[in-house]
C-alpha positions as CSV (number, residue, x, y, z in Angstrom):
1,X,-51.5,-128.0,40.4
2,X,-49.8,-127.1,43.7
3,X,-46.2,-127.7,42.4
4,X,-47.4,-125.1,39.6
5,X,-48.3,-122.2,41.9
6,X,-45.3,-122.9,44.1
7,X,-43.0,-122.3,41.4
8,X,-44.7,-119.4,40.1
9,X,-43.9,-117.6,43.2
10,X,-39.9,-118.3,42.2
11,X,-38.1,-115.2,41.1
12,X,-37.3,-114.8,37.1
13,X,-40.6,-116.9,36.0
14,X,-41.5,-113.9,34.0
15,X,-38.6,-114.0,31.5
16,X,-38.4,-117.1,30.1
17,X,-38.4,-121.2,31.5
18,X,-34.7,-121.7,30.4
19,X,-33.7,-117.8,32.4
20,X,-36.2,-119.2,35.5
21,X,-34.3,-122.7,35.7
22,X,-31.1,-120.6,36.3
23,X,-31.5,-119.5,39.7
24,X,-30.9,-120.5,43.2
25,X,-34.5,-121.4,43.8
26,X,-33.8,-124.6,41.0
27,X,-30.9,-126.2,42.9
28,X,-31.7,-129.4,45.0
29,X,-31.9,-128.6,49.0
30,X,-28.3,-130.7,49.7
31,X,-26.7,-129.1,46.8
32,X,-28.0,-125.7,47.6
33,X,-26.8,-126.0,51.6
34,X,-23.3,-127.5,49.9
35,X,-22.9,-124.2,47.6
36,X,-23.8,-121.9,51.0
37,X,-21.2,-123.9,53.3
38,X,-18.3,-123.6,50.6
39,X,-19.7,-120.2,50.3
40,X,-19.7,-119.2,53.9
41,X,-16.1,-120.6,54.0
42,X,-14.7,-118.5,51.3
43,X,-16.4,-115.4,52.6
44,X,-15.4,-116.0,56.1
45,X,-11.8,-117.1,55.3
46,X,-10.3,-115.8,51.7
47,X,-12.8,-112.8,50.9
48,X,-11.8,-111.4,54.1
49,X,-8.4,-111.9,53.8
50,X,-6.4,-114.3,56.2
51,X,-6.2,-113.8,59.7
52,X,-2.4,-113.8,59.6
53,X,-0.1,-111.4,58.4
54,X,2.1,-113.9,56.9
55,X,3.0,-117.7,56.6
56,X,7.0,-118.8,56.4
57,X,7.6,-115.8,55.3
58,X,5.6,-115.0,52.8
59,X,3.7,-112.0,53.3
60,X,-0.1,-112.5,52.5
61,X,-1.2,-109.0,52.0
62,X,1.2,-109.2,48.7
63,X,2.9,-106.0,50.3
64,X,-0.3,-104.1,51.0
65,X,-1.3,-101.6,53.8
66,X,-4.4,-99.8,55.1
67,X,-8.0,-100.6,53.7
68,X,-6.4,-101.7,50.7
69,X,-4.6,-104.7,51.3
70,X,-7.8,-107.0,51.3
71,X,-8.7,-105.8,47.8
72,X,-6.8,-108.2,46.3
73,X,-8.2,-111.6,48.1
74,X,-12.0,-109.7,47.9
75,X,-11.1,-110.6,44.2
76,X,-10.0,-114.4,45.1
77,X,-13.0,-114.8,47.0
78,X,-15.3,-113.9,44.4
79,X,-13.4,-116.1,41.9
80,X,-13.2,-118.7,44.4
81,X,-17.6,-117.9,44.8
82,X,-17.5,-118.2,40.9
83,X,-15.9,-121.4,41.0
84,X,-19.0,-122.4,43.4
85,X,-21.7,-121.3,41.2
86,X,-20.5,-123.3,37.8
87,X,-18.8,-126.6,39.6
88,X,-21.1,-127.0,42.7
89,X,-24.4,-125.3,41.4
90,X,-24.2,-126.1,37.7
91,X,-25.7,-122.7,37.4
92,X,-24.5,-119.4,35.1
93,X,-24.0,-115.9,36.0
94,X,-27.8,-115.5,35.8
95,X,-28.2,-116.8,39.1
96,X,-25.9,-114.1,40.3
97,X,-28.5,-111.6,39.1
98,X,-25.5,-110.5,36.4
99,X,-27.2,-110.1,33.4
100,X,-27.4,-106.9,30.9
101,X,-29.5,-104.2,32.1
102,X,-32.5,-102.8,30.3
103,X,-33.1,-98.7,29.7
104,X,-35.5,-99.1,32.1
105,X,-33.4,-100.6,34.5
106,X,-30.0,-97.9,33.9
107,X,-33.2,-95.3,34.8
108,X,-34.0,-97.0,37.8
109,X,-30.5,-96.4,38.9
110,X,-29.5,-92.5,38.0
111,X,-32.7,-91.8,40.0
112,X,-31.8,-94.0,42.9
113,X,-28.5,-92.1,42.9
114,X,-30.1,-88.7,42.6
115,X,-31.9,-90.0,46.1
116,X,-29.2,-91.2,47.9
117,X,-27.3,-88.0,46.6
118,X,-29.7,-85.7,48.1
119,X,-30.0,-87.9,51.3
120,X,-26.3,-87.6,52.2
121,X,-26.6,-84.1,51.7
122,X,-29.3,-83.7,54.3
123,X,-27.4,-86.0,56.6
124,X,-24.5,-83.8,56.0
125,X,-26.5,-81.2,57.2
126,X,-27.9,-82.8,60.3
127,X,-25.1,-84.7,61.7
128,X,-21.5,-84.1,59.3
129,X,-19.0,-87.1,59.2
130,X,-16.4,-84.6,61.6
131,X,-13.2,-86.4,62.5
132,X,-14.7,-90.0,61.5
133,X,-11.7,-92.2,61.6
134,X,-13.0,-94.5,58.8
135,X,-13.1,-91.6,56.4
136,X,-9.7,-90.3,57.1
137,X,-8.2,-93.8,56.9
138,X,-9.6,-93.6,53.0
139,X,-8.7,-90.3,51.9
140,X,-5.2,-91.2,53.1
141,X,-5.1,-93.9,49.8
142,X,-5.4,-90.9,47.8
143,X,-7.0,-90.5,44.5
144,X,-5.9,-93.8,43.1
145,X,-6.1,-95.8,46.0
146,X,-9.7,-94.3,46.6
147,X,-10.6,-95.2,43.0
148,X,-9.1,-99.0,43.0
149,X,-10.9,-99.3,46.8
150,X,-14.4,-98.1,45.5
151,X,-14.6,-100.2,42.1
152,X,-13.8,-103.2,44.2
153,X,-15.7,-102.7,46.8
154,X,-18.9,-101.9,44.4
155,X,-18.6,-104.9,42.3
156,X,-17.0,-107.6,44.9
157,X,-19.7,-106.6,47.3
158,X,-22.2,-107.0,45.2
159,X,-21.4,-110.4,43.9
160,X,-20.8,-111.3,47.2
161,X,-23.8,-110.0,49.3
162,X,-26.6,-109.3,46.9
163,X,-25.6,-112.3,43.8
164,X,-24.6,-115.0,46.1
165,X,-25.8,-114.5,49.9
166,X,-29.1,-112.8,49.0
167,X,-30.4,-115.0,46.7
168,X,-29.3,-118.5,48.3
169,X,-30.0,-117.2,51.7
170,X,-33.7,-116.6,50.2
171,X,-33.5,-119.9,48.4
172,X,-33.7,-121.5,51.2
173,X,-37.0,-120.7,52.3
174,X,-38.3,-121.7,49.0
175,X,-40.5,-120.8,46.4
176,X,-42.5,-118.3,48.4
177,X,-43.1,-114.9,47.3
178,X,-41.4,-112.8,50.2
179,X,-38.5,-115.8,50.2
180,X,-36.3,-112.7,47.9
181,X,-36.7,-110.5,50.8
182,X,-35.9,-112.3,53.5
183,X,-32.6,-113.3,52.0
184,X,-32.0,-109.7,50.5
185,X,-32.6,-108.4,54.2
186,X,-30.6,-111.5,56.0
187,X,-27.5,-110.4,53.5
188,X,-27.9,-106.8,54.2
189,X,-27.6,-107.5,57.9
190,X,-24.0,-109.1,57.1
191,X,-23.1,-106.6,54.9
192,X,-23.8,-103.6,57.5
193,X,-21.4,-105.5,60.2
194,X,-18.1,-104.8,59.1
195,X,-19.0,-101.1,57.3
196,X,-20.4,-100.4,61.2
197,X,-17.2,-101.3,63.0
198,X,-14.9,-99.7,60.2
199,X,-16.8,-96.2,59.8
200,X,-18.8,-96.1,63.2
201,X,-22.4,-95.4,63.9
202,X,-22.7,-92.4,61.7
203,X,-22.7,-95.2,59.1
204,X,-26.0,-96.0,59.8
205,X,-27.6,-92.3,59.2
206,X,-24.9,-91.7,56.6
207,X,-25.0,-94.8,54.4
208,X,-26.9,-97.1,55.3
209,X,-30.3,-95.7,53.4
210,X,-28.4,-96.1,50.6
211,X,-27.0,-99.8,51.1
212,X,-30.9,-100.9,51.7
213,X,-31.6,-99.2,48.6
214,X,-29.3,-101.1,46.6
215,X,-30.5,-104.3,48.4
216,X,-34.4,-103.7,47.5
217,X,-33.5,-102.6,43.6
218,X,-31.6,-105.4,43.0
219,X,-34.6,-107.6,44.6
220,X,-37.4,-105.4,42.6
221,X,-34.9,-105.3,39.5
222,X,-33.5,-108.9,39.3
223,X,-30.0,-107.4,38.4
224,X,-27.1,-107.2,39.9
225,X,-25.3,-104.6,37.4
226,X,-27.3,-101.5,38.3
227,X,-27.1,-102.5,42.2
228,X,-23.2,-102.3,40.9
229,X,-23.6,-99.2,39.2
230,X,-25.5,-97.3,42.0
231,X,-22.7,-98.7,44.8
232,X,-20.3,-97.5,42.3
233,X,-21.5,-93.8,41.9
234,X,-22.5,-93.6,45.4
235,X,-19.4,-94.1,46.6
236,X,-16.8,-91.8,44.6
237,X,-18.0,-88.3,45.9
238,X,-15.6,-89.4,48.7
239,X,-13.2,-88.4,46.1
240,X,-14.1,-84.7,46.8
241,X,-13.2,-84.6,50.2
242,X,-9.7,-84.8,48.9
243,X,-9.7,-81.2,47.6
């Protein structure tokens, strides 16, 4: 009776046994802190990039300058996560959240856009982005280096932070109701670390309301493709600044 109510508290239980069974909280404690070591590893060492500009002459940024120049290992990483999830986990893309959206669910995302819209124009109007050397670094890949920055950053990010770190951090304090938020919030404190030291602290009234946003709809949601969509959409107004 108590293993019962345990695992009722384990996300995806509503949709069906076989979608429940595919989800962090089904892995094995050893092979769930294995999948999170190799994970840490590729996100600290090959999503980020190397820490070296090149090895025996090879250049390791494939040529590559500004913000742009990790986009390419961002997509390694997540293979490289990928990898993790079907040869270490045994699991599918389900456990990634990454699953087709519902009507309901595309809804849930134009009107979290329409808020973080309307958000960033009231923080434009309190405190404007002047002179922020983030921004300007951007808008000098132009329109598409913007566009090839923001579609990877939207859907790497969100494999990375909200698919794999959310829901194995949140695994790991087990089949317990608020276990999803904890990890969503342990992931989003990661997340906000490197966007705080690239754009500044006008980050936090500019974009972070929106980045916690993302991290609660994908919790509330269960899917990873709208919390893509909204990062997505969110993130090419920058795009106007251009003109």
């Amino acid at each position: 009776m108590s293993n019962l109510s345990s695992r009722s508290a384990i996300p995806d239980q509503s949709a069906s046994s076989v979608e429940g069974a595919r989800n962090a909280w089904s892995l094995s404690r050893p092979r769930l802190l294995a999948s999170l070591a190799l994970g840490a590893i590729v996100i600290g060492l090959v999503y980020k990039g190397p820490p070296v500009d090149e090895i025996a002459g090879i250049h390791l940024w494939f040529g590559l300058r500004g913000p742009i120049s990790g986009d390419p290992w961002k997509w390694i990483g997540v293979g490289l996560l990928l990898a993790i999830v079907f040869g270490v986990e045994r699991l599918g893309l389900a456990s990634l959240l990454i699953r087709r959206p519902r009507w309901v669910d595309i809804e849930w995302a134009l009107y979290l856009f329409g808020g973080a819209m309307t958000w960033a124009w009231l923080a434009d109007m309190i405190a404007p982005q002047v002179g922020n050397a983030g921004i300007e670094v951007v808008l000098r890949l132009g329109v598409l280096g913007i566009l090839v920055l923001t579609v990877t950053a939207a859907v790497t990010e969100e494999i990375v932070y909200r698919g794999f770190l959310a829901e194995r951090l949140g695994a790991l304090f087990g089949a317990r109701r608020w276990a999803p938020w904890v990890g969503a919030g342990l992931s989003l404190a990661i997340f906000v670390a490197p966007h705080l030291a690239f754009f500044g602290p006008s980050w936090l009234l500019h974009q972070f309301p929106t980045a916690l946003a993302i991290a609660v709809i994908a919790v509330v949601r269960r899917n990873l493709v709208i919390a893509i969509l909204v990062h997505l959409l969110t993130n090419l107004p920058i795009l106007f600044l251009l003109f």
